[in-house]
N, C-alpha and C positions, 0 to 999 in steps of 0.2 A: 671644127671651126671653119667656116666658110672660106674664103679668097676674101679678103679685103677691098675694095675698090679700086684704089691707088694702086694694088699693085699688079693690075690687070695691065691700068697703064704706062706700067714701068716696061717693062719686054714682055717677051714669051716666060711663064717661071711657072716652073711645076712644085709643089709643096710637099716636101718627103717629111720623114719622120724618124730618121734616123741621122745622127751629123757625119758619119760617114759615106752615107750617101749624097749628102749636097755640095755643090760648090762654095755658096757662100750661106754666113747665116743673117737670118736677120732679127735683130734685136728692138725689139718695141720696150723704151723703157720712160714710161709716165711719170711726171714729177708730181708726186704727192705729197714730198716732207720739203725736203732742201733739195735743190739741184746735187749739188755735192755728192752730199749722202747718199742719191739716187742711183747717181752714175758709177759710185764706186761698187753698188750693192750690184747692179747689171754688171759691171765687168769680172766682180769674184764669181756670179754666177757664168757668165761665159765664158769664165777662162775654165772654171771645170768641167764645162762642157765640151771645150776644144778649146787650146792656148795657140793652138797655129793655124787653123782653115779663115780665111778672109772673112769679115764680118762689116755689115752695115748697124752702126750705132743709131737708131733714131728716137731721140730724146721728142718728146711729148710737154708742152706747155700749155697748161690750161689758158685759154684764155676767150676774152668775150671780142676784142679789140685785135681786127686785123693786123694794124701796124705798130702793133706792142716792137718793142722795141726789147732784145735780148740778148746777154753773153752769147759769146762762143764756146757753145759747151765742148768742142773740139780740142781746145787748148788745155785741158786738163786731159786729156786721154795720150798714155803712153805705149797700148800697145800696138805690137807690128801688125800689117794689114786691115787696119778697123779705119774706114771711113763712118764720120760723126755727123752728123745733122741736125739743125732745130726742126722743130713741127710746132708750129700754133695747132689748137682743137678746142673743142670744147667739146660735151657730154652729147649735146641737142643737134649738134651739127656733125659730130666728128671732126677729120680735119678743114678748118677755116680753108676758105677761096681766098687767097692774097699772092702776093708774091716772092715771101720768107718759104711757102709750101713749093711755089714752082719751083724755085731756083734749089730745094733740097731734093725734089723728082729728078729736077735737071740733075744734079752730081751726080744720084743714084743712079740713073742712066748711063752715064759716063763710064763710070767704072764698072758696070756691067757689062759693058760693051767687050774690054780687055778678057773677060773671063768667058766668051764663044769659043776661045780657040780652045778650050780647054774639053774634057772628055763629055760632056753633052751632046746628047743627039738633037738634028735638026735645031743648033741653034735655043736650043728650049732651056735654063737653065735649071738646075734642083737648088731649091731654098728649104733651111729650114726658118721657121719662124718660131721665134723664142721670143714670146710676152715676159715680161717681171710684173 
């Protein structure tokens, strides 16, 4: 699987394949049935993947309509270290040009930022990237 686009320009992130090799993981989890049921089925799956290494949740909403207007899927999520995010997308576009997307790059930046100091070299982080 390729490098995603967006996350070229998130930081420097290198893409491993093992969760003990990465820093954080990152979770693409698309709503296909219910919100709810979605995010619950991504977190059983990532909690067996690892219940402790930092993880970025980003929740996927289909949609046609930039300024859909959306829950906080963040407010359902109780475990430690998982930042949550919306994403507008759709199939034909991937993710929508709006400002629901920039401001979830922004967060994800942010909190990337805290995890340089950690054992990466030059700065570069190791992600894994975990689809449901």
């Amino acid at each position: 699987m390729g490098k995603p686009l967006f996350i070229v320009r998130l930081y420097k992130m290198r893409m491993v394949h093992k969760v003990e090799d990465c820093d954080v993981i990152l979770v693409f989890c698309p709503i296909v049935s219910r919100a709810g049921t979605d995010i619950v089925a991504a977190l059983n799956e990532l909690n067996t993947c690892s219940a402790s290494k930092p993880a970025i949740l980003m929740v996927f909403h289909h949609s046609f309509n930039p300024d859909k207007i959306l829950p906080d899927s963040s407010r359902n999520i109780t475990r430690r270290n998982t930042l949550t995010v919306d994403c507008l997308f759709n199939e034909d576009v991937g993710l929508l040009t709006c400002n629901r997307n920039e401001e979830a790059l922004a967060k994800i930046q942010h909190v990337m930022g805290p995890l340089s100091n950690r054992k990466n070299v030059g700065n570069s982080h190791s992600v894994l990237n975990y689809a449901f």
